[in-house]
N, C-alpha and C positions, 0 to 999 in steps of 0.2 A: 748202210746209211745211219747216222746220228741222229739220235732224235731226244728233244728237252724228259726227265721223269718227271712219271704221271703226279709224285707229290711236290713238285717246285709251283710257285705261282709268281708273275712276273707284270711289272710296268716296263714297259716303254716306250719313249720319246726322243724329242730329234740329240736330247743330253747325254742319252744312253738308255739301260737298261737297271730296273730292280729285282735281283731274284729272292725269292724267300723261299727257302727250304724249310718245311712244314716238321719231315721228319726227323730234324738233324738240328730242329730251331737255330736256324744260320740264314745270314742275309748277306751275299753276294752283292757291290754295286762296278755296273761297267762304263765304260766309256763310250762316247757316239759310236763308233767304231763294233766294240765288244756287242752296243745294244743293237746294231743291221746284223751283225753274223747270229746273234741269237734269236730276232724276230723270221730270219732266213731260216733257219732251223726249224722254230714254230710253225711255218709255212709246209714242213717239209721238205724242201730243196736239197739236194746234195753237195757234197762239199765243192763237188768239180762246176757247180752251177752255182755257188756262193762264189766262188773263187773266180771265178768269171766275171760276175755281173760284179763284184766290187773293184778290180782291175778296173775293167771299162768305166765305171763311174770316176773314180779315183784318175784314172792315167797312169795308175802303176805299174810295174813289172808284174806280169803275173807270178814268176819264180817265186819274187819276193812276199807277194799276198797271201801264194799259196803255202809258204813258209811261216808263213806268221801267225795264219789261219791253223795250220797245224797246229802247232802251240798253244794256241788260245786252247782247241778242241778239248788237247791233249791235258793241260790245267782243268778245264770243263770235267772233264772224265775222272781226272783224279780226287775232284770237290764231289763225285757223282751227284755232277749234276744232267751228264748226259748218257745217254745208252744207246749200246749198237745194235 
C-alpha cells in the first residue's frame, strides 16, 4: 500500500490538492481529481479501493481510472512524494 511521506504537508479542497515538501522545499499543486486520489491515500485506502470508489462516482471505466491512477501514483513516487 501507498502511503503520503511523513515530511509532505498538504491542503485540500473541492479545487484540488497543495503539497509542500518540507524536505526537498517543493510545492506540488493538483487537480480536483489529483486532490480525492491524494486525500484517499491520506485516509489510508488502497489503490484497488481508490480505484473503485472513483469509477463509481465518476461513471467511469474502471480499466481507465485504474490506468490513470497508476500514473498519477507512479509520478507521485517519482517527486517521492509517496512510499510503499
Amino acid at each position: 500500500m501507498l502511503a503520503p511521506t511523513p515530511h509532505l504537508r498538504s491542503i485540500i479542497d473541492h479545487d484540488g490538492a497543495v503539497i509542500l515538501d518540507v524536505e526537498r522545499n517543493s510545492m506540488l499543486t493538483l487537480n480536483a481529481t489529483g486532490g480525492y486520489v491524494w486525500e484517499k491515500l491520506q485516509q489510508g485506502k488502497s489503490i484497488e479501493d481508490i480505484v473503485r470508489e472513483l469509477a463509481a462516482e465518476t461513471l467511469a471505466e474502471t480499466a481507465v481510472v485504474e490506468r490513470d491512477i497508476r500514473e498519477f501514483l507512479e509520478d507521485l513516487k517519482s517527486k517521492h512524494l509517496v512510499k510503499v
